[in-house]
N, C-alpha and C positions, 0 to 999 in steps of 0.2 A: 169135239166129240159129244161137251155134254146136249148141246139142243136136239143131238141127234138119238139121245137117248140110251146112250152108254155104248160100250163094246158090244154087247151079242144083237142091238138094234143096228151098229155100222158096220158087222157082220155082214148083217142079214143084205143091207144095202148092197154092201159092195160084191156082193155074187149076182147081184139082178145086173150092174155091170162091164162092160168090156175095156174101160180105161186105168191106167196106171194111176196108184193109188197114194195118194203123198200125203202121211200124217204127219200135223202143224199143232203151236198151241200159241195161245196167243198171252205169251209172262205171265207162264203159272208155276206156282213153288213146285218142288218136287212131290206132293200131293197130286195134283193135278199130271205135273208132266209121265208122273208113274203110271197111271191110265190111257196114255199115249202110247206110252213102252210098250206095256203088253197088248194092247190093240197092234201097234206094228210087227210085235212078234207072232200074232196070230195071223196075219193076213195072208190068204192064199196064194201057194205059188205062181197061180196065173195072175194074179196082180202087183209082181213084184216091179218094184219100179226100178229106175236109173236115177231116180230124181233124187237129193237126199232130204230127209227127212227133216223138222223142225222142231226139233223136240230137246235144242240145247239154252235153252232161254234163261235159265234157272241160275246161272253164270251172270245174269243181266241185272238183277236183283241187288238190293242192300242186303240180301241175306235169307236164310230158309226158316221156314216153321217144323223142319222133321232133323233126326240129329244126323245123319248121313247124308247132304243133299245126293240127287242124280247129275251129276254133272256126265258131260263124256268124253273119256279116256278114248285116245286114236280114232275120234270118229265114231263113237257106240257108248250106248248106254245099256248097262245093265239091267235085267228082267230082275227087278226083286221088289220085297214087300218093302216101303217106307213108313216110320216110327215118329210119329209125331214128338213133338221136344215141348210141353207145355211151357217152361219159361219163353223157349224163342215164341210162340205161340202167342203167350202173354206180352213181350217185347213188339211185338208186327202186329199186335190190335189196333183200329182205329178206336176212336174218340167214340161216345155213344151218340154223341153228337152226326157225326160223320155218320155214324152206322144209321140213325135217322135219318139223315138227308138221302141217303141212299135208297133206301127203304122207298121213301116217297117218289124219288126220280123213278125208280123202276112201277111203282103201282101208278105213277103219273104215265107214263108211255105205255103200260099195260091197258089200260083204263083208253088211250087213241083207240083201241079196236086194230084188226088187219088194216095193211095198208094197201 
């Protein structure tokens, strides 16, 4: 959802539209999978799907950065606000190190241009 530029931009998409509409995340904490939630709780009832959703990855994890993870009970996941835990937060940091290499891998593939 985020390249697409949040909820009210995969909104806007998915009413231009006519197929079934199946939100996925690809191992994100319960930060990220919370912005999935309610993107799939908003989605139109003309684009309900059969498919089910991907949105329980958070289970997949060494562990969460917020103090309630979303995990999902029978199948679903709860529509609510998530609270970050700044110790876990501080435990699940990378290295600065790391956080540089990153940094440069991403401005390194930016810097290719379109492909």
């Amino acid at each position: 959802m985020a390249p697409l530029g949040g909820i009210s931009s995969c909104l806007q998409l998915i009413e231009k539209v006519s197929i079934p509409i199946v939100v996925s995340s690809a191992l994100e904490s319960s930060v990220g999978i919370s912005a999935g939630v309610a993107l799939a709780a908003q989605l139109p009832k003309k684009n309900e799907s059969p498919l089910p959703f991907g949105l329980g990855t958070v289970a997949l994890l060494e562990g969460d950065v917020v103090i309630n993870p979303l995990l999902p009970v029978d199948g679903k996941i709860k529509v609510e606000k998530v609270n970050v835990d700044l110790g876990k937060l501080k435990k699940y940091s990378v290295s600065d190190s790391r956080k540089k290499w990153w940094h440069q891998r991403i401005t390194d593939i930016y810097n290719l241009g379109p492909l």
